[in-house]
C-alpha positions as CSV (number, residue, x, y, z in Angstrom):
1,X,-17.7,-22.3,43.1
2,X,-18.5,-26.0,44.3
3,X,-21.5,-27.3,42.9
4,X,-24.8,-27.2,45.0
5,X,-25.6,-31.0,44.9
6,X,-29.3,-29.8,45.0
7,X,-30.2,-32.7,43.6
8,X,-28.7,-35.3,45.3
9,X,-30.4,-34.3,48.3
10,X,-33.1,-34.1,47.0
11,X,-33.2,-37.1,45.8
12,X,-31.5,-39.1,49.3
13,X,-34.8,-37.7,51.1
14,X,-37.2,-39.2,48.7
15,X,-35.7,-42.5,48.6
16,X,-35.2,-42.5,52.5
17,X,-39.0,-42.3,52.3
18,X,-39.6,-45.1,49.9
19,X,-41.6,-42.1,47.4
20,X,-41.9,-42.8,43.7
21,X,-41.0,-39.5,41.6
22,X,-44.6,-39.6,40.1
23,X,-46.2,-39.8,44.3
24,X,-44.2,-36.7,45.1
25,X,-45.1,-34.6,41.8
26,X,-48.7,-35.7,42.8
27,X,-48.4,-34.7,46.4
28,X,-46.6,-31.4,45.6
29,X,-48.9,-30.1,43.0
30,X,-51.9,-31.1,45.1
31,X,-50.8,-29.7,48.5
32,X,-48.8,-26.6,46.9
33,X,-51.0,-25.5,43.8
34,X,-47.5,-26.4,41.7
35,X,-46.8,-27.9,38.0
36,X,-44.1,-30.1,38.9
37,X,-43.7,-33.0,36.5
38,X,-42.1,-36.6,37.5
39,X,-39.8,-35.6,34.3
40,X,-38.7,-32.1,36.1
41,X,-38.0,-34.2,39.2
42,X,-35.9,-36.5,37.6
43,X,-33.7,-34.1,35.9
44,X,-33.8,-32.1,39.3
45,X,-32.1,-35.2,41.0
46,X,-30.1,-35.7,38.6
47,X,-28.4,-32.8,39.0
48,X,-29.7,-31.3,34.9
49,X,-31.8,-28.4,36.4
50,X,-32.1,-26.6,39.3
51,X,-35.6,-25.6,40.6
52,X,-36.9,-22.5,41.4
53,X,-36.9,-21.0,44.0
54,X,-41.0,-21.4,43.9
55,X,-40.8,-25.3,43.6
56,X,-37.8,-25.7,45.7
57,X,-39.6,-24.0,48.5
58,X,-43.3,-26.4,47.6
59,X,-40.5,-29.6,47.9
60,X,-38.6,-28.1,51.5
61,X,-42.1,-27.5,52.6
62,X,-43.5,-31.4,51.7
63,X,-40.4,-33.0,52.9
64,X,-40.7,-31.1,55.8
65,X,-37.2,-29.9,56.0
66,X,-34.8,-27.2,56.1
67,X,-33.6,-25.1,52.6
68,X,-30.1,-24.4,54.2
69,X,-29.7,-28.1,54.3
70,X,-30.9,-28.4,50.5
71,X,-28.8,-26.0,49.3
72,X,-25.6,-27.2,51.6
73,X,-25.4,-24.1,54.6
74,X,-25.9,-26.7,57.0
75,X,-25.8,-30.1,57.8
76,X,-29.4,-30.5,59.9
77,X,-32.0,-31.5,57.7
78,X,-34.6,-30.7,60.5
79,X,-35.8,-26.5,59.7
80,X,-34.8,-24.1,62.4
81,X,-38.3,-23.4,64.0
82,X,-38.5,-27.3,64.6
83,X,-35.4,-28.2,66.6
């Protein structure tokens, strides 16, 4: 199986938005109720861990874009009900 590259997504759409690890743990655990450290993050991006499926969807959700683009169904980063 090819590997996900859940993490190097993840980590393209923070730095297209000029976010620090430590602003988006902030956000996420204040907006989605979530214990997501900068540390989880990192290793996240780095391809270490994968999230849950709980924090995966709090991330999707605060970057505002779609899950089959996260985990590699699709190539549109924009969610369905959006386009």
């Amino acid at each position: 199986m090819d590997k996900l590259n859940i993490g190097t997504k993840l980590r393209e759409i923070r730095e297209d938005r000029d976010l620090s690890l430590d602003m988006v743990a902030k956000d996420v655990n204040r907006l989605y109720d979530t214990k997501i450290s900068k540390g989880k993050l990192s290793k996240w991006e780095r391809d270490i861990n994968i999230p849950s499926l709980v924090d995966l969807s709090a991330l999707v959700r605060y970057y505002n874009v779609s899950l089959d683009y996260i985990i590699g169904i699709t190539d549109k980063k924009t969610p369905p009900h959006l386009r």
